[in-house]
N, C-alpha and C positions, 0 to 999 in steps of 0.2 A: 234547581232546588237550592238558591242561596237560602243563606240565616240570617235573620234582619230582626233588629231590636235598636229600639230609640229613643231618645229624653225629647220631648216637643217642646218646639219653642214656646217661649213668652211671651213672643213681640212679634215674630214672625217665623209663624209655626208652618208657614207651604213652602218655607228655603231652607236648602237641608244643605250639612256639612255631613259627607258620608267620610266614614275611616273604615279599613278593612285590610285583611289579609285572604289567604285562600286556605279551603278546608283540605283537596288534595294533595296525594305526593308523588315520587314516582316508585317504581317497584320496590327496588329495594331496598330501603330503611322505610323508617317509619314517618318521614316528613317532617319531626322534631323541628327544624327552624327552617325547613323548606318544606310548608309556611306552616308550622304549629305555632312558633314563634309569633309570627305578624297577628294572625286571631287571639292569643293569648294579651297580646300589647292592646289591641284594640278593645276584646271584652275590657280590660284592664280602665281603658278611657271613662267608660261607661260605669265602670264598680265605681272608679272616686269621682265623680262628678254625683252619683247617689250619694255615698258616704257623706258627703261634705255639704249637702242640699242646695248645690249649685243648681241655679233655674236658669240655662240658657234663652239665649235670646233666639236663636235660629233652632231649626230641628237637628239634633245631634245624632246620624245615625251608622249603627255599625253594622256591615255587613259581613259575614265571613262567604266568600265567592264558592262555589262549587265550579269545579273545570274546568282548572286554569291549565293545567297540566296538557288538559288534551283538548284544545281549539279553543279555548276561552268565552265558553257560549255561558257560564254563571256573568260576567260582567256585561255579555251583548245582550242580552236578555234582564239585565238591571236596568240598564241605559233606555230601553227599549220600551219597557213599563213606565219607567220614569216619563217618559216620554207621552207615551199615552195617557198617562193621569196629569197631565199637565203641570208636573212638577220643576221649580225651581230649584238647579244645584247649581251653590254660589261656590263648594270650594272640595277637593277630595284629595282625601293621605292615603297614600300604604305602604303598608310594613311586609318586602318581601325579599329583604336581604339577608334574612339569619337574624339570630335575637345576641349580636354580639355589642360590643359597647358601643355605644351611641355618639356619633363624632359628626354630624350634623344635618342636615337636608338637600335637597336637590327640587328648585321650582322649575316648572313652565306654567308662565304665564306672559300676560303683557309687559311692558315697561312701568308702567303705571303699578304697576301690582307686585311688580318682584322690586321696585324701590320697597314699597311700603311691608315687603316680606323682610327684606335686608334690614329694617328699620329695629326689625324684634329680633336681631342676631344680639345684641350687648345683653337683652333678657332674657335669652332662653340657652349662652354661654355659660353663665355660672351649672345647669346640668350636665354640662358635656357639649353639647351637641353646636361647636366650635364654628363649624367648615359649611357655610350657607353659599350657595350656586345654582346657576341656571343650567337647566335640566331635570326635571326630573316627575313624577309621578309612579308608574305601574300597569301591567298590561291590564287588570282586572276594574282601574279605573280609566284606560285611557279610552270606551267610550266613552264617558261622561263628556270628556275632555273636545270630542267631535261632535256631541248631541249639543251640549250644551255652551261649548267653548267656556267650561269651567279650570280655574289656575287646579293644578295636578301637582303634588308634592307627594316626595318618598324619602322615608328615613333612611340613612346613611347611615349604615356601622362597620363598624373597623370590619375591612372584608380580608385582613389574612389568612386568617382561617378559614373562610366560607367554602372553600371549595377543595378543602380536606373533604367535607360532608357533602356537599352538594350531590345530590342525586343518587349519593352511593351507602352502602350499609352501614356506616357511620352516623349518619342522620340520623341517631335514636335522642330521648330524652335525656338521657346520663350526659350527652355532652353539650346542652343547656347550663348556662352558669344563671341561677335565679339573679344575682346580680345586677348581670348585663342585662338578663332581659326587661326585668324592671327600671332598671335607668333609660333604654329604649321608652319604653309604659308612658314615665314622668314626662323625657323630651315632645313624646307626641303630645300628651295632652295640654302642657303649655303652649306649644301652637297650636292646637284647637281651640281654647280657649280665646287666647288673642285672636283669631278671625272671628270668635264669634260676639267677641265683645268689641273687637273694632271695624271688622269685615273686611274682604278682601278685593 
């Protein structure tokens, strides 16, 4: 039972750029940035690319994953449809670190495709998001990453805190700083943007 909403491409509206986070948490706290945070960032992609009547070239779409927490069957079962409808995924983010300040990304992809990731580090610096490296994406997208051998990117945020809250009663929305998690928000959507205006 993921949640799926999308802006369709222009030019080529059956190659999808998916972003997402996950809707569960664990018991005790309330999942506030394990993962409220990563689905807030991502619906967030999606509010300002409306607001600002950005008309994407590829299909832009955000999923927030159901059950990540317990075997990860909301993301094998995205990949899995994907699959059956004959869909193209050229590229996938997610935000499942905490919605803390945003200090840069983590690709897996080919050589070819983490040059031309490294290429958008001096423009997507001035928000933060500094510290660009190989590795990275997320459990909830990394079928895509096997169905499709799509490049898999994950935000990096400063993780000192992260695991004051992680998992434990702490995890509530009080220790969400709007802040950070909208500078998060900004860093993703500029690389979204750039793959989908120059591809990956």
């Amino acid at each position: 039972h993921n949640v799926i909403g999308e802006l369709t491409g222009t030019e080529f509206p059956n190659e999808f750029i998916t972003i997402g986070g996950h809707l569960d948490s664990w018991d005790p706290g309330e999942g506030a940035h394990d993962d409220g945070a990563g689905c807030v960032q991502s619906l967030e992609i999606l509010r300002v690319f409306k607001a600002l009547g950005y008309k994407p070239k590829h299909t832009i779409r955000i999923v927030l994953f159901a059950n990540e927490e317990n075997g990860g069957r909301g993301g094998d079962k995205y990949a899995e449809e994907a699959k059956e409808k004959g869909e193209k995924h050229i590229f996938a983010l997610e935000s499942d670190a905490g919605g803390f300040t945003p200090r840069g990304f983590g690709l897996t992809a080919p050589e070819d495709k983490f040059a031309k990731f490294m290429s958008w580090q001096p423009l997507i610096a001035p928000y933060g998001a500094v510290e660009f490296k190989k590795g990275g994406g997320g459990s909830d997208i990394s079928p895509l990453g096997k169905t499709f051998a799509a490049p898999l990117a994950g935000l990096s945020p400063d993780s000192q805190r992260y695991f004051d809250i992680h998992h434990a009663r702490s995890d509530v929305f009080e220790n969400v700083n709007k802040r950070e998690l909208l500078l998060g928000a900004v860093n993703m959507a500029a690389l979204v943007y750039l793959a989908d205006k120059y591809g990956m």
